[in-house]
C-alpha positions as CSV (number, residue, x, y, z in Angstrom):
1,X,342.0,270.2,272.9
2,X,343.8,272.8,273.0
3,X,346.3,274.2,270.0
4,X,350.3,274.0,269.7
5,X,352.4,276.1,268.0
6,X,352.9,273.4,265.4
7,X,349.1,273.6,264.6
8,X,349.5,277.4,263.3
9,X,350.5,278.5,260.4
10,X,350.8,282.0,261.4
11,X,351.9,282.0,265.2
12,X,351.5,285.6,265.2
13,X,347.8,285.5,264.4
14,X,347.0,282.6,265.6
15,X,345.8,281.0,262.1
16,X,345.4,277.9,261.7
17,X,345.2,275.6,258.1
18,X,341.9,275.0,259.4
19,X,341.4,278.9,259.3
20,X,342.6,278.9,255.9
21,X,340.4,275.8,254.5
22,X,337.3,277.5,256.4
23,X,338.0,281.0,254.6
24,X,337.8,278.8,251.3
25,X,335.4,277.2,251.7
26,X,333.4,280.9,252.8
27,X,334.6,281.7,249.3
28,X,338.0,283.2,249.3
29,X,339.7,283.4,246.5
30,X,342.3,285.6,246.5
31,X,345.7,285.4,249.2
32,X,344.9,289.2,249.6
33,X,341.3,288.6,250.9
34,X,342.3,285.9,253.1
35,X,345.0,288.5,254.6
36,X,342.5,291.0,255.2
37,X,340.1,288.8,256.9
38,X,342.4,286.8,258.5
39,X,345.9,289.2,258.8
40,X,347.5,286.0,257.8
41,X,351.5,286.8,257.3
42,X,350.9,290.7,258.0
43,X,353.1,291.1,261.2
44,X,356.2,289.9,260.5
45,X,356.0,288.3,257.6
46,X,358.2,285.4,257.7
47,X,355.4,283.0,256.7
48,X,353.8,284.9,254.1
49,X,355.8,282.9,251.0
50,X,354.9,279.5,252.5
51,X,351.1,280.5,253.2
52,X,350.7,281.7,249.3
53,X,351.7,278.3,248.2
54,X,349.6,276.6,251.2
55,X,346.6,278.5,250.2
56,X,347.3,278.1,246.3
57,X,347.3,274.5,247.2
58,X,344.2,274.3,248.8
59,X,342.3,276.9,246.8
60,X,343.0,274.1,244.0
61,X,341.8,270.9,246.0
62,X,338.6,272.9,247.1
63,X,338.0,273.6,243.2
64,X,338.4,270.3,242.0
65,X,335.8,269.1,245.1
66,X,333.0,271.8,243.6
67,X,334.0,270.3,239.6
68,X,333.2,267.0,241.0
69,X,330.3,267.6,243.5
């Protein structure tokens, strides 16, 4: 299948939230990491706010996963 627009959530990259939950996962921590191995919200910017909170978000969920695993 292929992806949409509506699945990215940086259309200039091409990134999806699957990107973003696979970089956690990998061990990302930090918005700035997952920018530089992703270039997540580098071009033009305009999703950069909403991917900080996005990624904050999930960053949280994945922790709570490892404190109860």
């Amino acid at each position: 299948m292929s992806k949409t627009k509506k699945d990215y959530v940086c259309s200039c990259h091409k990134i999806t939230k699957s990107d973003m939950k696979n970089e956690i996962k990998d061990g990302v921590t930090e918005f700035k990491l997952l920018q530089k191995n992703t270039k997540i919200g580098t071009k033009c910017s305009s999703c950069k706010k909403e991917n900080k909170k996005r990624f904050a978000k999930y960053l949280k969920k994945q922790k709570k996963k490892q404190v109860t695993t």
